[in-house]
Residue, then its C-alpha position, 0 to 999 in steps of 0.5 A: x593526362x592531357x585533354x582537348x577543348x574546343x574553348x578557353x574559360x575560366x582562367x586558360x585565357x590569362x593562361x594563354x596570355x602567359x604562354x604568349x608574354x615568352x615568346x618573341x612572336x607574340x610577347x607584345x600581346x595584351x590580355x584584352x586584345x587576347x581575349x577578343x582574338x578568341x572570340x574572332x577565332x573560328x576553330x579553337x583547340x586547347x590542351x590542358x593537363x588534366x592534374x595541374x589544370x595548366x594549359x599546356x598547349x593552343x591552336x586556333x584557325x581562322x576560317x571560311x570553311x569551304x575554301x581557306x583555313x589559316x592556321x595560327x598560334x600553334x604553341x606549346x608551354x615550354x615545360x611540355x615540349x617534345x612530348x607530341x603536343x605540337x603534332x596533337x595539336x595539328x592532328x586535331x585541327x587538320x581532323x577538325x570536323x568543322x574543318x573537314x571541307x576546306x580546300x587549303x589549309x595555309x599557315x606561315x612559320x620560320x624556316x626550321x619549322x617547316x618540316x614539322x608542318x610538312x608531316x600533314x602536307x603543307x609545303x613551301x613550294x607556292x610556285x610565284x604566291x609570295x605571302x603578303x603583310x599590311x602593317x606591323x611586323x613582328x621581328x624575331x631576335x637579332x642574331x649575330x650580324x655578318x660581316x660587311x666591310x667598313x667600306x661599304x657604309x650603311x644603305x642609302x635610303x629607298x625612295x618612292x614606292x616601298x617595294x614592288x606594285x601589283x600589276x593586279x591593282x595598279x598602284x598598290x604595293x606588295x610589301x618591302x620587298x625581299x629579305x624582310x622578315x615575315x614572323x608572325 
């Protein structure tokens, strides 16, 4: 039997940890940096099979409760997928009764899971909302590079700005334009 809690102790931190180490997404992540991620977390939802003490799955959200809920990490121990953990988790957090106000829930995925999500309302179709990211980013696995031609050689180098500018704030960059990754 698989039970819900609201916190990670004992040892579901360092739990957690490993479940993180094996995913493209998140392997860089250490276990201090974890554990003050969960104290920053605002609605925690872990899954723990209650014979072996394993945490099999994680969800969290970060929150103001009233307008945005960003919903992250949403991950399943490889042993326990295709059970309906994934949907249990987000069942339980889109129910979460600290979260019963809030206006959007938003969260961002690779495009295979996007019909997964769409299960509880979410959507892709932003209109002109384009996601946004300052910093590093983390790449999923190469896959195979397409053909180009030998002609081609590579791309020159862009100068100036990296991408296009804001006309809410002057000056200020929107990200690296289109075709960067945006994996979590």
């Amino acid at each position: 039997m698989i039970r819900s809690v609201d916190r990670l102790d004992g040892d579901l931190p360092e739990q957690l940890h490993r479940l993180y180490l094996e995913e493209w997404w998140t392997h860089r992540r250490g276990l201090d940096d974890v554990r003050r991620m969960l104290d920053g977390s605002d609605v925690v939802i872990g899954l723990v099979d209650e014979d072996s003490e394993r945490l099999a799955g994680f969800a969290r959200v970060i929150t103001d409760f009233v307008y945005k809920a960003l919903v992250l990490d949403v991950i399943v121990d490889k042993g326990y997928r295709e059970t309906g953990l994934g949907a249990r988790l987000m069942d339980e957090l889109i129910g979460h009764p600290r979260l019963e106000g809030v206006l959007h829930f938003e969260l961002y995925c690779r495009p295979e899971l996007v019909p997964f999500y769409e299960r509880w309302g979410f959507t892709s179709d932003l209109g002109e909302l384009q996601f946004m990211r300052r910093g590093a980013s983390a790449r999923p696995p190469t896959r195979p590079a397409r053909s180009r031609s030998s002609r081609a050689g590579p791309r020159p180098a862009r100068r100036g700005r990296a991408g296009p500018v804001s006309t809410q704030s002057p000056g200020v960059p929107l990200g690296p334009g289109p075709g960067a990754p945006a994996g979590p």
